[in-house]
C-alpha positions in Angstrom: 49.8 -59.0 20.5 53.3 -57.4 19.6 54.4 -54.7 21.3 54.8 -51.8 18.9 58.2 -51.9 17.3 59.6 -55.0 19.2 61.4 -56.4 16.0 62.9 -52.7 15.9 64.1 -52.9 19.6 65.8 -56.1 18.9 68.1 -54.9 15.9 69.0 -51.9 18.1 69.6 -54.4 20.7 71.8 -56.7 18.8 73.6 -53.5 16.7 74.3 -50.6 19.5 74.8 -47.1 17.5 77.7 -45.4 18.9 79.2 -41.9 18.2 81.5 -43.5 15.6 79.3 -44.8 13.2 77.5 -41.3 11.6 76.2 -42.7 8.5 73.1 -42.3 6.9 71.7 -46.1 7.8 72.4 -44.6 11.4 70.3 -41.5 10.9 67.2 -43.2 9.3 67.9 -45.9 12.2 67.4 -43.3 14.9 64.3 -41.6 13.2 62.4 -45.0 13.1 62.7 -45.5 16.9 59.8 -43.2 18.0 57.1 -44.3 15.4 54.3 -45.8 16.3 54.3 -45.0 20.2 54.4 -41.1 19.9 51.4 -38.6 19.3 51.7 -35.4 17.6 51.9 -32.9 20.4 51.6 -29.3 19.6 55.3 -27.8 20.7 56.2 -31.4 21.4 60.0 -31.4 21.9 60.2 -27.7 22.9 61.4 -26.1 26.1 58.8 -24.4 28.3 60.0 -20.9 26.6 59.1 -22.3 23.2 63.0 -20.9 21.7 63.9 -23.9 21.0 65.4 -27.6 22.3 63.3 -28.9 25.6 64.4 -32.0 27.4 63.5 -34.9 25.5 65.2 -33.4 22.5 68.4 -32.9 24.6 68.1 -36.5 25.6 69.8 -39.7 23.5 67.2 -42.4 23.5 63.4 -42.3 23.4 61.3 -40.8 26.5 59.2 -43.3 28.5 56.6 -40.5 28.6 55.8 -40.7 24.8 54.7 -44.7 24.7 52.8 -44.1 28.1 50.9 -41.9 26.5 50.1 -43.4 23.4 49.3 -46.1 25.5 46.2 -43.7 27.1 44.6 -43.0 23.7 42.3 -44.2 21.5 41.7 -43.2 17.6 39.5 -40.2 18.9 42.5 -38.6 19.6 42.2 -34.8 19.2 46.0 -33.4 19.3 43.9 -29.6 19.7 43.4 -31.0 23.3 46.7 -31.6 24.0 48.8 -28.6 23.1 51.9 -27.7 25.1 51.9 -30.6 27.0 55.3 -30.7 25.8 56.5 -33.9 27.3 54.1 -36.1 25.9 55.1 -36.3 22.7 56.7 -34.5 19.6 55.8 -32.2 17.1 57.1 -32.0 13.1 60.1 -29.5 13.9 60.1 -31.6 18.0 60.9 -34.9 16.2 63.9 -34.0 14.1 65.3 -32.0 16.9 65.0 -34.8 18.4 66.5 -37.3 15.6 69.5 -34.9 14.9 70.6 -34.5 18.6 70.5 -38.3 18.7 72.8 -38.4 15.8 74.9 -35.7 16.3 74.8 -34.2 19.8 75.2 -30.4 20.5 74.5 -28.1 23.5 71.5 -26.6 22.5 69.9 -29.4 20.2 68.2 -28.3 16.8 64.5 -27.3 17.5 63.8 -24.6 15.4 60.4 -23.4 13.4 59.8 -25.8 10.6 60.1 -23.2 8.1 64.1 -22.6 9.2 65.6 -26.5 8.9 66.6 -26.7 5.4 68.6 -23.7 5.2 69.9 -23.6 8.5 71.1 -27.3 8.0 72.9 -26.2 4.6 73.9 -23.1 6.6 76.0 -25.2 9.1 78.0 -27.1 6.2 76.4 -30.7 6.3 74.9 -30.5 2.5 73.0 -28.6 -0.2 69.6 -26.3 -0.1 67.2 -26.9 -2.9 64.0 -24.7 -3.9 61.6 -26.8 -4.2 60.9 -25.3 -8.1 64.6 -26.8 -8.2 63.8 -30.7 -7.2 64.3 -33.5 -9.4 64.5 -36.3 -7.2 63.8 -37.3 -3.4 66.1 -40.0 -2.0 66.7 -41.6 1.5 67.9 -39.0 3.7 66.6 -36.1 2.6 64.5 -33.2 4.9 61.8 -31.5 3.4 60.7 -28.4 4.6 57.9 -25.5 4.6 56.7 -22.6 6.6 54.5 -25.3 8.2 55.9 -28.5 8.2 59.2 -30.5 8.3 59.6 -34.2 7.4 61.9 -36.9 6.2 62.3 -38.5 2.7 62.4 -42.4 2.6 63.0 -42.7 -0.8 60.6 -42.4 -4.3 59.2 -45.6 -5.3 58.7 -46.7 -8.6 55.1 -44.9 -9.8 56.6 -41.8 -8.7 55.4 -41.7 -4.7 57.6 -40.9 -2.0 57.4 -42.8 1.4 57.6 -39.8 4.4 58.8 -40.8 7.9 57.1 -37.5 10.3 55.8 -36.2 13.5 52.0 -35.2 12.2 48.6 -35.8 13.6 47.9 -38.5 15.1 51.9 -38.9 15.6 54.9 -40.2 14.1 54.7 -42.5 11.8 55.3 -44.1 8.1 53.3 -42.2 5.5 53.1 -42.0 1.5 52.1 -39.7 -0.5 49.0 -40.4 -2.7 47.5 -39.1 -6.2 44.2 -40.3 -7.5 42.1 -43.1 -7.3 44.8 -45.9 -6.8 46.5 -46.8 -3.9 50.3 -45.6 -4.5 53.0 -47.7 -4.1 54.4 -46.0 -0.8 51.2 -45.9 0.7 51.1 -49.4 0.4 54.2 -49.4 2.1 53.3 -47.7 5.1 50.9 -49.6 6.0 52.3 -52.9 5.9 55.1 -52.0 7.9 53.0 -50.2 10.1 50.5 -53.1 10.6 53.6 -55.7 10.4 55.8 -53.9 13.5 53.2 -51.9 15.1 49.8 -53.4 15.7 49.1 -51.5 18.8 48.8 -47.8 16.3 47.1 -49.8 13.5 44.2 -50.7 15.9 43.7 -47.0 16.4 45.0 -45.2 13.5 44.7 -46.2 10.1 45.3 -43.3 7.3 48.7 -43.4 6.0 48.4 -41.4 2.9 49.4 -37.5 2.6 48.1 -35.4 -0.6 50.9 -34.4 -3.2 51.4 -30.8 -1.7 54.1 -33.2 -0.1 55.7 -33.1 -3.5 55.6 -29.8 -4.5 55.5 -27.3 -1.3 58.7 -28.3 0.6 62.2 -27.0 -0.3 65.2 -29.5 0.6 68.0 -30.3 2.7 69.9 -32.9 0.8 73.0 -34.7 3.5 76.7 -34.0 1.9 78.0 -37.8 1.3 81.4 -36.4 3.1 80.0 -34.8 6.2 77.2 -38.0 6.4 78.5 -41.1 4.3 76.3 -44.1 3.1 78.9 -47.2 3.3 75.2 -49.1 3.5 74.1 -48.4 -0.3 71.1 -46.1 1.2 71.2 -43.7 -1.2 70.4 -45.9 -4.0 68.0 -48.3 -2.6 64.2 -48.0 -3.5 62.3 -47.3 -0.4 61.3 -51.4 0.0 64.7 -52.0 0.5 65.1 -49.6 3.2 63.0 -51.0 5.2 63.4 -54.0 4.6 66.8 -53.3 5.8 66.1 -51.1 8.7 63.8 -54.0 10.4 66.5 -56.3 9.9 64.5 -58.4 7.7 66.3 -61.0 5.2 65.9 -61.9 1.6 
């Protein structure tokens, strides 16, 4: 059996980030490392204070404590059991702390309450707000956010779904958003990455879909292409693409 995310390790392996490369391929790159071998932890991230940053979002690199603890679980995971054990794993606002200290390192990190990222993100200079009455489009890149939730945009795929990298119950993971009857085209996505690189999650989780609320309940961060450039093409690749590229995979 693979180990979850063992073609990922390898890329990273064989392409080291370093502090010179800020680009948008190296943002998505980071916020790929932790899925499928961390739970949703309630506070997840936070110090002990709950104010903000706690140690493994001050850190560069994934914490061993998250994958040893996805290890202990089984899909009868109840994240209501495990609140504030704030090593263990990462919550929504936990995980892009997390992602954003990795990518661009400061002395207090960038915990904060979901419901604060957008603004506070266009606040420090790195892009544009949007309302979410104001969003036309969702590409790579972008942070979605809401009084109770914060998450990362993958791209829209062709019937209109958009492909959602997040920290939410059981834990971080790829999901797509999903209308109707019909399985949507980035729900069909997650899970054949999911089951492709990460077969230890698939044998206990298997939902990958998120209701359309995802589409119209989140206001937007949108990266400026000076302050965070996109030399790879990211911006205008469909989400297929991204990962295709993202797991170094060819053709």
């Amino acid at each position: 059996m693979k180990r979850p995310g063992l073609a990922l390790l390898l890329v990273l392996f064989l392409c080291p980030l370093n502090a010179n490369d800020v680009t948008l391929k190296k943002f998505l790159t980071i916020a790929i490392q932790p899925v499928g071998r961390t739970m949703y932890v309630w506070v997840g991230g936070w110090n002990e204070a709950d104010t903000g940053a706690g140690a493994e979002a001050l850190t560069i690199g994934i914490s061993p404590n998250w994958e040893a603890f996805f290890d202990k679980q089984n899909r009868d995971y109840d994240f209501e059991k495990t609140r504030y054990m704030i090593h263990s794993g990462l919550d929504c606002s936990g995980y892009l702390g997390w992602a954003l200290f990795n990518l661009i390192p400061n002395r207090n990190g960038y915990v904060m309450k979901s419901g604060l990222f957008t603004k506070t993100l266009a606040g420090f200079g790195w892009g544009q707000w949007y309302s979410r009455n104001d969003i036309r489009t969702r590409i790579p890149g972008d942070i979605m956010g809401s009084e109770g939730h914060v998450w990362i945009s993958l791209g829209t795929c062709r019937d209109g779904s958009v492909l959602i990298l997040q920290s939410s119950p059981p834990g971080v993971s790829l999901y797509g958003t999903q209308g109707g009857a019909r399985k949507s085209d980035a729900v069909a996505l997650a899970e054949l990455y999911m089951g492709r690189y990460f077969t230890s999650w698939v044998m206990k989780f298997s939902k990958y879909y998120r209701d359309q609320s995802y589409l119209s309940d989140f206001d937007m961060f949108r990266w400026d292409e000076n302050f965070l450039p996109d030399p790879d093409g990211y911006r205008t690749m469909d989400p297929a693409s991204i990962l295709k590229d993202l797991f170094g995979e060819k053709g």
